[in-house]
C-alpha positions in Angstrom: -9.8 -36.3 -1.7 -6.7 -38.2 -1.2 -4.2 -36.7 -2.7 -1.4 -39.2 -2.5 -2.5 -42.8 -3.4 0.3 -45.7 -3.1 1.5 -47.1 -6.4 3.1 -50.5 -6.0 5.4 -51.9 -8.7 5.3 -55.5 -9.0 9.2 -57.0 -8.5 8.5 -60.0 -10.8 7.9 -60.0 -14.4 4.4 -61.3 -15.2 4.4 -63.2 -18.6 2.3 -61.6 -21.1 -1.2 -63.5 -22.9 -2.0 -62.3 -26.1 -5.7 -60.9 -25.7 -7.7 -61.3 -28.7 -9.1 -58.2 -31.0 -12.7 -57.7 -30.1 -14.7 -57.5 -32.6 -18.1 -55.9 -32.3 -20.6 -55.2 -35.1 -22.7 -52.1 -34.1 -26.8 -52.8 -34.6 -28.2 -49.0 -35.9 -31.8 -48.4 -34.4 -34.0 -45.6 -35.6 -35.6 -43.8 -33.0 -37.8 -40.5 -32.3 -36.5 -37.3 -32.5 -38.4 -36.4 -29.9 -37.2 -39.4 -27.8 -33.8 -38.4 -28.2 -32.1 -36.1 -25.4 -28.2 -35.3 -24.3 -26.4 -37.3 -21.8 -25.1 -35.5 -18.5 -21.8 -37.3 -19.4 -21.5 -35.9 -22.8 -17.9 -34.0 -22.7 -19.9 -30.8 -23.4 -23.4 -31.1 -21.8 -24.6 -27.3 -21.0 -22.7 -26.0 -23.5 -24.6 -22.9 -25.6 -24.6 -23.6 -29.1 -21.7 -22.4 -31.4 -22.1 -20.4 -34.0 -21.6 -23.2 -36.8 -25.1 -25.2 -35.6 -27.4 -23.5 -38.0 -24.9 -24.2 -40.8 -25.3 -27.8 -39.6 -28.7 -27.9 -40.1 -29.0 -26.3 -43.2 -26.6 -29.3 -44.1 -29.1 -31.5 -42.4 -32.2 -30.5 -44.2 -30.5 -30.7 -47.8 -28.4 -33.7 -47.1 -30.4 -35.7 -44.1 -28.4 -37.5 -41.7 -25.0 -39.3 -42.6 -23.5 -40.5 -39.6 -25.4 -42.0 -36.6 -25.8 -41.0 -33.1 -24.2 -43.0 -30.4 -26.9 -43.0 -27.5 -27.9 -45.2 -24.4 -31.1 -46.0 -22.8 -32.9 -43.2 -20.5 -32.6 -43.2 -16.7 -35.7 -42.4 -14.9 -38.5 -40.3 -15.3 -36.2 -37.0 -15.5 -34.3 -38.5 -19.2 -35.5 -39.0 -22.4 -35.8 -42.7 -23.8 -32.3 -42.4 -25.7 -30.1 -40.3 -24.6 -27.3 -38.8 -27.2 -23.8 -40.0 -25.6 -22.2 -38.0 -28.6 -23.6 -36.1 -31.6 -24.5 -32.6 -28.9 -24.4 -30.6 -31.9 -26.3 -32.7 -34.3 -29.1 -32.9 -31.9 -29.1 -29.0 -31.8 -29.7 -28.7 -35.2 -32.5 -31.2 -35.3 -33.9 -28.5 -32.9 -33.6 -25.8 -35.2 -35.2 -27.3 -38.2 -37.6 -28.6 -35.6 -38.7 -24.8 -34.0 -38.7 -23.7 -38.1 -40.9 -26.7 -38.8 -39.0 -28.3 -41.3 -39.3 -31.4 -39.1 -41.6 -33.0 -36.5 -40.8 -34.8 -33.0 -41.7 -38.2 -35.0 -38.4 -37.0 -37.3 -36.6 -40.2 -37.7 -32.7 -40.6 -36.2 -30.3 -43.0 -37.1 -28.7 -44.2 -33.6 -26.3 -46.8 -32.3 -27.8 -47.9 -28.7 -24.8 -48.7 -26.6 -25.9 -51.0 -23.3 -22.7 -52.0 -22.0 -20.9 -49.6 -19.6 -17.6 -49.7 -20.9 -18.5 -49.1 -24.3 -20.7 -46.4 -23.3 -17.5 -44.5 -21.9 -15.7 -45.5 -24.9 -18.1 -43.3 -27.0 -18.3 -40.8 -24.7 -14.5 -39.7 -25.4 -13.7 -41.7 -28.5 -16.6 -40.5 -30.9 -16.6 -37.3 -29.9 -13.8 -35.2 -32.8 -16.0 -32.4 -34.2 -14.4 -30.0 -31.7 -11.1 -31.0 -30.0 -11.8 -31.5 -26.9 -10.1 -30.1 -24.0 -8.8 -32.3 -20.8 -11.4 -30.2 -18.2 -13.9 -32.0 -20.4 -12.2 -35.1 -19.9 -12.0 -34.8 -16.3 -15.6 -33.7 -15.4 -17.0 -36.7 -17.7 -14.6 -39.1 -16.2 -15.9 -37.7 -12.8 -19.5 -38.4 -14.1 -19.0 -41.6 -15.2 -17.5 -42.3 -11.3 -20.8 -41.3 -9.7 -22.6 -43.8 -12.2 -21.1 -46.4 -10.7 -18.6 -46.9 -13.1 -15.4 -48.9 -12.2 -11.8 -47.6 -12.7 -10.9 -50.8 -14.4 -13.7 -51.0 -16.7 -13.4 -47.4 -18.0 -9.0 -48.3 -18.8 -10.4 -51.1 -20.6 -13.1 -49.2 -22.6 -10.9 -46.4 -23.5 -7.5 -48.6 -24.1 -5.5 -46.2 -20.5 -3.8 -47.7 -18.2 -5.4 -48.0 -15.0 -2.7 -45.4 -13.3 -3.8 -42.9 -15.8 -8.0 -43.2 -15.1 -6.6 -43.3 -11.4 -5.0 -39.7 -12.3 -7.7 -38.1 -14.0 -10.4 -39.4 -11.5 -8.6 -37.8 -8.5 -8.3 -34.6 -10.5 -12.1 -34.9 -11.0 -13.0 -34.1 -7.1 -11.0 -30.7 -7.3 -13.2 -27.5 -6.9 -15.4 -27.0 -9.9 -13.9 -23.0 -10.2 -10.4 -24.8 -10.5 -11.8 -26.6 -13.5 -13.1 -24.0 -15.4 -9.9 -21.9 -14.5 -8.3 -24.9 -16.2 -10.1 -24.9 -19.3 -9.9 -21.1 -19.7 -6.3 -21.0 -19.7 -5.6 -19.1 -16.5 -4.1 -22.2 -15.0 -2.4 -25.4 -16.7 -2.9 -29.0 -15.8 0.5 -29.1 -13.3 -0.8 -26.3 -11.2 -4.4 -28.4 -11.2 -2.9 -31.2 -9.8 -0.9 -29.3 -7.4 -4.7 -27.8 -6.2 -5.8 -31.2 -6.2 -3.6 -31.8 -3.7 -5.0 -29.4 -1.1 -7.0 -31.8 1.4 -9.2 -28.7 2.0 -11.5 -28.4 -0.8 -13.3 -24.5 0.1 -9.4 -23.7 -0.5 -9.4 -24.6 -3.8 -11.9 -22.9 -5.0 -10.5 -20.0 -3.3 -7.5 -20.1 -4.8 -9.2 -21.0 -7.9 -11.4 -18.4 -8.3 -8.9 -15.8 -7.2 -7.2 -16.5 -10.7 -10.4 -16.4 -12.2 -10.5 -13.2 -11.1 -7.7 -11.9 -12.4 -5.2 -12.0 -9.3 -3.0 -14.9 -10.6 -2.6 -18.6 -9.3 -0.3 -17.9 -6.5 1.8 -21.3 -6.8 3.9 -20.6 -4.1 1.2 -20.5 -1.3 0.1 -23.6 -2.3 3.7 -25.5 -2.1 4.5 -23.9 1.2 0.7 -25.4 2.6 2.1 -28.7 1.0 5.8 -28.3 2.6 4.5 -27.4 5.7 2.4 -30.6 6.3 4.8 -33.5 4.9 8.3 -34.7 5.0 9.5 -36.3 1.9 12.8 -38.1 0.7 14.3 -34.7 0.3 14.5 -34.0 3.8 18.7 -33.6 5.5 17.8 -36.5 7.4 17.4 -38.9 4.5 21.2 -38.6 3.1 22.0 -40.2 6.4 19.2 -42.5 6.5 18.6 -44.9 3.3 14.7 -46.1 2.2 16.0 -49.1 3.4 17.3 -48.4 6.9 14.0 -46.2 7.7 11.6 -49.0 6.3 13.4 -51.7 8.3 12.3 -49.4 11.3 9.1 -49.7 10.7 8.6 -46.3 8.6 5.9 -46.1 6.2 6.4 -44.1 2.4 3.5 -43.0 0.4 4.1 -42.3 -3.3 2.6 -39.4 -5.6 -0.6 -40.4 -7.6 0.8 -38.3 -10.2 5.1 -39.1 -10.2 5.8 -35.3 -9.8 6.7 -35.1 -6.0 9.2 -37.0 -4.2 7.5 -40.0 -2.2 6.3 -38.6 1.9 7.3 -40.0 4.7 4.6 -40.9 7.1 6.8 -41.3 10.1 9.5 -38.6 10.6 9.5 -39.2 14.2 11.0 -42.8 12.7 13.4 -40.6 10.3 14.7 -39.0 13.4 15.2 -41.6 15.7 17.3 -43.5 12.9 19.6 -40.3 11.7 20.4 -40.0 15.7 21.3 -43.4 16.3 24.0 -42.9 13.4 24.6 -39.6 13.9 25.7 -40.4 18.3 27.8 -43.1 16.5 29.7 -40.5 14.8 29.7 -38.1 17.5 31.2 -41.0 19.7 34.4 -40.5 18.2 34.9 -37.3 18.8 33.2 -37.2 22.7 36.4 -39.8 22.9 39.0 -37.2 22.1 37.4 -35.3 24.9 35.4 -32.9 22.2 31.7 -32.2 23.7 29.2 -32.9 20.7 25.7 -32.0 20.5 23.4 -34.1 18.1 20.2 -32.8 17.2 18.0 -32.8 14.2 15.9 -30.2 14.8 16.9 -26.3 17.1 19.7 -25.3 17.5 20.8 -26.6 21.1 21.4 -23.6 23.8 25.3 -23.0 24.6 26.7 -21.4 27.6 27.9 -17.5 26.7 31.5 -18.2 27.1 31.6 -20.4 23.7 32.5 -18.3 20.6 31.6 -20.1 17.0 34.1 -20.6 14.6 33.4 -20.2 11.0 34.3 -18.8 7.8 37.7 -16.1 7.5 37.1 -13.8 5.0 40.1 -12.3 2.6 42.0 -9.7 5.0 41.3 -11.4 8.5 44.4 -12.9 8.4 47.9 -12.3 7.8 48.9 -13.1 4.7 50.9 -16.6 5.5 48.2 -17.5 8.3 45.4 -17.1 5.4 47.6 -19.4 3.0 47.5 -22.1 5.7 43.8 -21.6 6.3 42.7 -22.1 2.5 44.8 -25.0 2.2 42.9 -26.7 5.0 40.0 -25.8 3.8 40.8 -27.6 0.5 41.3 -30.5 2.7 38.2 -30.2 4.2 35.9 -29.6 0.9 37.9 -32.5 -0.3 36.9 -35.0 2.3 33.1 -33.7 1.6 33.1 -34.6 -2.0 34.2 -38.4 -0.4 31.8 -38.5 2.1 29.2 -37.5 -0.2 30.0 -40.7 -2.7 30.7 -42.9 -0.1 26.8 -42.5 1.1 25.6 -43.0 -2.1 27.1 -47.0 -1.5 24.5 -47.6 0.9 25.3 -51.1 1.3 28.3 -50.1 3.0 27.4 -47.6 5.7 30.5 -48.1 7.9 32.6 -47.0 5.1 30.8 -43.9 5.2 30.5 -43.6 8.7 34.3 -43.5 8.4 34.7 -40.8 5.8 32.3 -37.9 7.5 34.1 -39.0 10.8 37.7 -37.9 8.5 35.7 -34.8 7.1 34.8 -33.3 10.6 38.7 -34.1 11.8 39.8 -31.3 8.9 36.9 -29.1 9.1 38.2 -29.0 13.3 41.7 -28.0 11.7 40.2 -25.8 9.9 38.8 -23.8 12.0 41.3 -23.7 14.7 43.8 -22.9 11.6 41.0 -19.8 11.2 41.2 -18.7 14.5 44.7 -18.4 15.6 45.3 -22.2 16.9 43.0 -21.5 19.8 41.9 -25.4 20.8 38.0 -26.2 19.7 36.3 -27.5 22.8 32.4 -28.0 21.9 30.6 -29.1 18.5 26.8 -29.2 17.6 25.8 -32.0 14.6 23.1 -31.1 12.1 21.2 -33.3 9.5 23.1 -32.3 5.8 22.1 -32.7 2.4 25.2 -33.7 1.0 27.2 -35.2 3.3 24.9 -36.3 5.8 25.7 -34.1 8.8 26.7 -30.6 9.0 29.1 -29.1 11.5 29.9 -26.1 14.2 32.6 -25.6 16.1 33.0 -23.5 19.2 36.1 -22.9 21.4 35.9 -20.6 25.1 36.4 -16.8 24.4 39.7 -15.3 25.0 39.4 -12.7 28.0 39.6 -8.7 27.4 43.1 -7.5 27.3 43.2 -3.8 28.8 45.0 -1.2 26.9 47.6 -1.0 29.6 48.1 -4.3 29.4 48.5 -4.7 26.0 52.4 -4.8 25.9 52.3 -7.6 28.4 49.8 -9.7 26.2 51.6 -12.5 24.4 52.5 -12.3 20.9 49.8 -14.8 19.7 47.2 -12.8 20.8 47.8 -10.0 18.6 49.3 -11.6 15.0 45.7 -12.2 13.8 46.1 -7.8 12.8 44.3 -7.5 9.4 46.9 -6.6 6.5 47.1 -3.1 5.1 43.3 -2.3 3.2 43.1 -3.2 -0.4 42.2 0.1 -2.5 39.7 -1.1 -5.4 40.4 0.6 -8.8 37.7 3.2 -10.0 37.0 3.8 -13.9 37.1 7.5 -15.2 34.5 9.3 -14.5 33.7 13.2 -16.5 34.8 15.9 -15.2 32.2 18.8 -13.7 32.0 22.0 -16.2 32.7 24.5 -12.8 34.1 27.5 -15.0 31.5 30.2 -14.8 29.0 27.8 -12.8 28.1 29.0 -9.1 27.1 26.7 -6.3 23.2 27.0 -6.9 23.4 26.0 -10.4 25.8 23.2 -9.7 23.4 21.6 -7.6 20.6 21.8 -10.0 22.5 20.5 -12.8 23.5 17.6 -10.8 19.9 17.4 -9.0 18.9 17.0 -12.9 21.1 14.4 -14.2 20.7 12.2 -10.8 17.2 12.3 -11.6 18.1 11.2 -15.1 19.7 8.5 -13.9 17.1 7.6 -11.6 14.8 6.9 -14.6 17.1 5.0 -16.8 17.9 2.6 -14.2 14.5 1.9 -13.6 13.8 1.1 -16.7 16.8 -1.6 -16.9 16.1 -4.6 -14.3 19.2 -5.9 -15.4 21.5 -3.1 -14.4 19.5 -2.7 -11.5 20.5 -5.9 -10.4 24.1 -5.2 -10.9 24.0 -1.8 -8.7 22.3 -3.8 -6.1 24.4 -6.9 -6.2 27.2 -4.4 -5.7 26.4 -2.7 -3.3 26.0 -5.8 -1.2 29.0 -7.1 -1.9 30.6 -3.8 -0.5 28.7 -4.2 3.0 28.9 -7.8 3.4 31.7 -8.8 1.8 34.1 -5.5 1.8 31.9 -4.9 5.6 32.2 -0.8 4.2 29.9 0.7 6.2 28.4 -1.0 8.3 25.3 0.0 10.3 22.9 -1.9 12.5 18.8 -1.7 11.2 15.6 -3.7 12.5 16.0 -6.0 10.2 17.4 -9.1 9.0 19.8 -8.1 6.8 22.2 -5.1 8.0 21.3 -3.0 4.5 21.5 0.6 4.9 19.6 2.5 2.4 17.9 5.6 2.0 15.6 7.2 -0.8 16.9 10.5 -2.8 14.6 12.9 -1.8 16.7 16.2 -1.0 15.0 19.1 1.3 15.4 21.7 -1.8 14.3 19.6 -4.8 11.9 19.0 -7.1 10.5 16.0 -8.9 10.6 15.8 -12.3 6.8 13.7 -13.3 8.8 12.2 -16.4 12.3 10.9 -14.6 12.3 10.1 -11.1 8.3 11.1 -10.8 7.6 8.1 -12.9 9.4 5.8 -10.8 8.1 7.2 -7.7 4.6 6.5 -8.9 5.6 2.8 -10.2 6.6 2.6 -6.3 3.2 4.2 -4.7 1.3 1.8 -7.3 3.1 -1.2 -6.0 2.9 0.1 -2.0 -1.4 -0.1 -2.9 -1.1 -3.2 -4.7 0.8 -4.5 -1.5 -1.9 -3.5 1.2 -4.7 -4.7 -1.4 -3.1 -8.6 -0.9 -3.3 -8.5 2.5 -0.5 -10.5 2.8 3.3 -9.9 4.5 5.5 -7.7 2.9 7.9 -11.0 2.1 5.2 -13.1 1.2 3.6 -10.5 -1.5 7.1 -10.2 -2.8 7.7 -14.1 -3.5 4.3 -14.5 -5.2 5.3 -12.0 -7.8 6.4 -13.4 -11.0 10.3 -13.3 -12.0 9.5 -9.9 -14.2 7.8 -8.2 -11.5 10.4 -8.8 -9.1 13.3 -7.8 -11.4 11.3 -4.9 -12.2 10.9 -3.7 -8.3 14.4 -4.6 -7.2 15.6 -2.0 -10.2 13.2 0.5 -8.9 14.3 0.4 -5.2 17.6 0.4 -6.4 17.2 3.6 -8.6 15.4 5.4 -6.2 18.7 4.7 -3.6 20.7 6.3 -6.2 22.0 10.0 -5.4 25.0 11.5 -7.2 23.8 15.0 -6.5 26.9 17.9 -5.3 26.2 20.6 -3.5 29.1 22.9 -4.2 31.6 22.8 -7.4 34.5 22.5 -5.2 32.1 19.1 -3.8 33.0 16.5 -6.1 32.1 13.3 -5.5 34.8 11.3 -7.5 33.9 8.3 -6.7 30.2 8.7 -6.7 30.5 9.8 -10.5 32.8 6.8 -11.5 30.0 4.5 -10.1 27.3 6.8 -11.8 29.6 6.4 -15.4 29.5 2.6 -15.2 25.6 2.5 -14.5 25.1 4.9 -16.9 26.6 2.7 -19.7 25.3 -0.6 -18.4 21.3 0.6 -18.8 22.9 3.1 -21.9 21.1 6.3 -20.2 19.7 8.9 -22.2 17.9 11.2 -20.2 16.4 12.6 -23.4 14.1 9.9 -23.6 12.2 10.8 -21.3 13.1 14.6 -20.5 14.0 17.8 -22.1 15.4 21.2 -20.7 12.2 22.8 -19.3 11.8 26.4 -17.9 12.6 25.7 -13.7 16.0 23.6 -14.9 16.7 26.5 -17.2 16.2 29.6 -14.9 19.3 28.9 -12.6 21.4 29.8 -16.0 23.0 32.7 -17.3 21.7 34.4 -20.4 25.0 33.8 -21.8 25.0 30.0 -20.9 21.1 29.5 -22.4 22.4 31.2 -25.9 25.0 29.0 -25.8 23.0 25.9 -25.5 21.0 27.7 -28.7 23.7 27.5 -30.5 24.9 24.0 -29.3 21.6 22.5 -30.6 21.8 24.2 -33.7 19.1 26.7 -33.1 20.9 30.1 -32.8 18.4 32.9 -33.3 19.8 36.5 -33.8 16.5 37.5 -31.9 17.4 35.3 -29.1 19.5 38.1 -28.4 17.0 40.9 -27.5 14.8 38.4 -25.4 14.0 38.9 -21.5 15.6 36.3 -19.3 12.1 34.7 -19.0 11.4 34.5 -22.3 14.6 33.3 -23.7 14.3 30.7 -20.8 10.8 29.9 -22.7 12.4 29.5 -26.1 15.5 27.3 -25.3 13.0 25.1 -24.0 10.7 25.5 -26.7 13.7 24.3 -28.8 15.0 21.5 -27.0 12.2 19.8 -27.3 11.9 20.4 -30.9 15.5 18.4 -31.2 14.9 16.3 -28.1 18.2 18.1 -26.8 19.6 18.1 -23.5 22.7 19.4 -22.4 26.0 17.2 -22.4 26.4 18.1 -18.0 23.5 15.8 -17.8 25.1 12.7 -19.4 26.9 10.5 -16.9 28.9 9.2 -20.2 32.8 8.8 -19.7 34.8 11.9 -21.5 36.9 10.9 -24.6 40.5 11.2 -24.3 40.9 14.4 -26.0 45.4 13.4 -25.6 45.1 10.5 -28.4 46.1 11.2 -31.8 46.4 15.0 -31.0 47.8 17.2 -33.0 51.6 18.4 -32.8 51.1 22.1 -31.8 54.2 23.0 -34.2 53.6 20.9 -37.1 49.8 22.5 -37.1 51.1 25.9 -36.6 53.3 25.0 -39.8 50.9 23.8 -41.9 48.7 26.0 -44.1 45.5 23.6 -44.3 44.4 20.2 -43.7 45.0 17.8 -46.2 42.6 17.0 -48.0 42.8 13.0 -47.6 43.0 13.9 -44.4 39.4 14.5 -44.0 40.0 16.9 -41.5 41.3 14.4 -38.7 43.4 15.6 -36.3 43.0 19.1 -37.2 41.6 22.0 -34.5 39.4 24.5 -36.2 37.7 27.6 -34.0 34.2 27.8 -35.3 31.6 31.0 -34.5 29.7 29.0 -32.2 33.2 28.0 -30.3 34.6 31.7 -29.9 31.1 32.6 -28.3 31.9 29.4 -26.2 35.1 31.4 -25.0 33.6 34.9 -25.1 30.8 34.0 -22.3 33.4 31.4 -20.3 35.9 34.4 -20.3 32.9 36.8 -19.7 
């Protein structure tokens, strides 16, 4: 089907006639219930019977017919005599009583015999309000109607459209039946049918089509990029260059959507591109004048000899601090002299005066970036179509030779004030300190093995702070350029899984997460599809989802010794931690392998800690008291405090005064004990096995 039909607008008003009401007496005919049969072109021909019909003919039988049938005359041997153009339901309840034998085939019905065409559509989806009826219905009927013959005009007039709208609806009536029902069944709405009905190959519909059908989702995206790849429209960089106008006087032709949702295609883009060139060499002129080599193109990038280096951006830092003032100031200028270039193309009647301002933008986007790079003359420039302001620009100046080291007090003074100021040191938040008294090496790793893990899983479970961490660490290697490493691939991302020689998973934290990956790896080979191109047709949830799963994966705060602390590793790990509010106790409690590395004296601790000291505890083996802490932990859903990544409090605010505590004699009752130190049992067996 064609997909795109031109819609022409006329330019002159046409005065308006007042059309006179028709008015149309219906003549009711009573015919044989066993003359009577369904129209094909009833909006719900071949539907099974709902589960109201026999209710309707038990009304029937008591009460007899009250409304009459709207029918038309047979077709051929293969119709009945009259067939029903609505009243589907009513002629399956005349069946039932018929197959019961309340009635006979001579049964008499009450019809209206419609001969006219028009009118015939007109009670095909006017009459028709027992059941609402849905817009697939709409559009197979209207396709129906299409292959009787019937004219677009004549079905606007019967059913009071306008002509565009039948127009719309009949080109949606030659998409793939599967896309159709998909339509009607909810898996796919009425934009992403027309956007299938734009597919000129039809076996691709229903592929796509019955794909959803299936369960695998309409995969939008695949379809827009078929459509992208085969068109230019009035998006393309060329057009804010080139004007409707200016391409149309050159003979380019435009083809408008059938349905107003895409921007209008342009059949001729070889057209487009002659027309941007011939303004864009104008421009350029100016500039080959001042003895600048430009190259115009509208399509690759042209090939450069080596010895030109391209000038571009200067980040924070490149410069010396003066240098970089004079910099951003021209690059004010120059985003200045965009903004008027971009309005003065908007005034297409004046394209000189445009023409004008882009040549005054690329004059301070050349200061710019000689400003950028030390004053060092730009020699060479390559023009591209823009969006905005009609052409974009590159500038390239020769590279400056090697200077050897011993040669490096003879180089001139200009060659070496481009020296990077001193590093800026970013500020860290407070992260907790480790609990190393009485901990050795082996059980310092696996408490912070544990609480990575932890970690792992809450972050996972918030896309959100996922994001952040991600977003972060990118800005620290492309932005900060900490750490930077060269990988096959496009972007230089380093990143590595934690997955530590000595380890363990735990199913419930990082096991879970590990699982959600190997699900989604399957899923990935199952689509058959690019790794990039199964990622884009993924909805927004299922990509925020995956990006906080690679990024908790990445995440590994473990130390290997106590005297191995990773400062800045745990501030990060303390900010994470209380943007996805971890709480590794959701998911996890102490069990026996996490528990084994300790001391008895550190797992009664943790008894009494969680409120679950036992006298008996006492006279346990190490195995089994290791059993019974963690038979108790997760009793209370208990894990230990070293596992939480949660800043410390800062035990020096509103302390106490040691000598007006050791002067008082209690705690003042008001006072409700704030302020006030008091050593508890549990805390002098603290001491006793920290001493110990």
């Amino acid at each position: 089907m064609s997909d795109l039909v031109p819609v022409i607008t006329p330019t002159t008003s046409i005065p308006e006639t007042p059309t006179p009401a028709v008015i149309f007496t219906p003549v009711e005919r009573i015919v044989r219930l066993g003359d009577l049969g369904i129209a094909r072109e009833n909006l719900r021909y071949g539907e099974p019977p709902d589960d109201d019909i026999p209710t309707l003919a038990a009304t029937l039988k008591a009460a007899g017919q009250l409304q009459p049938v709207t029918v038309r005359p047979g077709r051929g041997k293969k119709e009945q005599p009259f067939m029903a153009l609505d009243g589907r339901r009513r002629r399956l309840a005349l069946a039932i009583l018929l197959e019961a034998g309340d009635i006979d085939e001579d049964y008499p019905v009450r019809t209206y015999v419609e001969t006219d065409p028009a009118r015939q559509a007109a009670a095909v989806l006017l009459t028709n309000t027992a059941v609402p009826v849905h817009v697939a219905d709409v559009i197979a009927a209207i396709g129906r109607m299409l292959k009787s013959k019937l004219t677009i005009t004549a079905m606007a007039r019967a059913l009071g459209y306008d002509e565009i709208e039948i127009k719309r609806l009949a080109a949606l009536s030659g998409v793939a039946p599967a896309a159709l029902v998909a339509l009607k069944a909810g898996r796919i709405t009425l934009r992403q049918t027309r956007l299938l009905a734009r597919l000129p190959d039809r076996q691709e519909q229903e592929a796509l089509a019955q794909m959803t059908l299936d369960g695998h989702g309409f995969q939008e995206w695949r379809v827009s990029e078929r459509l992208d790849d085969s068109r230019v429209t009035t998006r393309d960089r060329r057009c804010a260059l080139v004007d409707p106008r200016a391409y149309a006087d050159a003979g380019g032709r435009t083809e408008s959507d059938l349905f107003g949702e895409l921007p209008p295609v342009l059949l001729d883009p070889d057209i487009l591109t002659d027309v941007w060139t011939r303004r864009a060499r104008g421009i350029a002129a100016v500039f080959e004048a001042e003895g600048i080599s430009v190259h115009v193109t509208a399509g690759p990038e042209p090939e450069l000899t080596d010895d030109l280096e391209a000038l571009g951006y200067v980040y924070g830092g490149s410069l010396p601090a003066e240098e970089m003032a004079r910099y951003r100031a021209q690059r004010e200028v120059f985003n200045d002299r965009t903004e008027k270039a971009r309005i003065a193309l908007a005034d297409v009647e004046h394209p000189d005066v445009a023409d004008l301002a882009i040549v005054d933008m690329i004059h301070a986007r050349i200061a710019s970036d000689q400003t950028g790079c030390g004053g060092r003359v730009v020699t060479t420039m390559v023009l591209w179509p823009a969006a905005e302001a009609g052409v974009d620009v590159r500038c390239y100046t020769p590279e400056e030779p090697e200077i050897d080291d011993e040669d490096e007090d003879a180089a001139p003074e200009a060659a070496r004030r481009t020296s990077a100021p001193p590093a800026y040191v970013p500020p860290e938040v407070e992260a907790p300190e480790p609990e190393t008294e009485g901990v050795n090496h082996a059980l310092h790793t696996v408490r912070t093995d544990v609480a990575t893990r932890g970690l792992i899983r809450a972050l996972a479970d918030d896309p959100g702070a996922g994001l952040t961490a991600l977003i972060a660490r990118l800005f620290t290697v492309l932005v900060r350029r900490a750490h930077i490493g060269r990988v096959d691939s496009a972007l230089a991302i380093t990143a590595c899984g934690f997955n530590p020689a000595n380890g363990r998973v735990i199913e419930t934290l990082d096991g879970d997460v590990r699982r959600r990956l190997e699900d989604r790896r399957t899923a990935w080979e199952a689509s058959g599809k690019t790794v990039i191109g199964w990622v884009h047709g993924l909805a927004h949830g299922e990509k925020m989802g995956l990006l906080a799963e690679l990024t908790a994966i990445s995440l590994d705060v473990r130390e290997e010794k106590t005297f191995s602390i990773r400062r800045s590793a745990r501030a990060e790990a303390a900010e994470l931690a209380a943007l996805c509010q971890a709480d590794i106790t959701l998911h996890w409690t102490p069990d026996a392998p996490f528990l084994q590395p300790h001391s008895k004296g550190l797992l009664t601790g943790m008894l009494e800690t969680m409120g679950a000291e036992d006298e008996r505890a006492k006279t346990l083996r190490k195995t089994e008291l290791v059993d019974w802490v963690a038979e108790q932990a997760a009793q209370r859903t208990w894990a230990p405090a070293a596992l939480s990544w949660a800043a410390p409090i800062d035990a020096d605010q509103d302390a106490p005064d040691v000598e007006d505590q050791a002067a008082g004699d209690g705690v003042d009752e008001d006072d409700e004990g704030a302020g006030a130190f008091v050593v508890t049992p549990a805390g002098k067996a603290a001491l006793d096995v920290a001493a110990a």
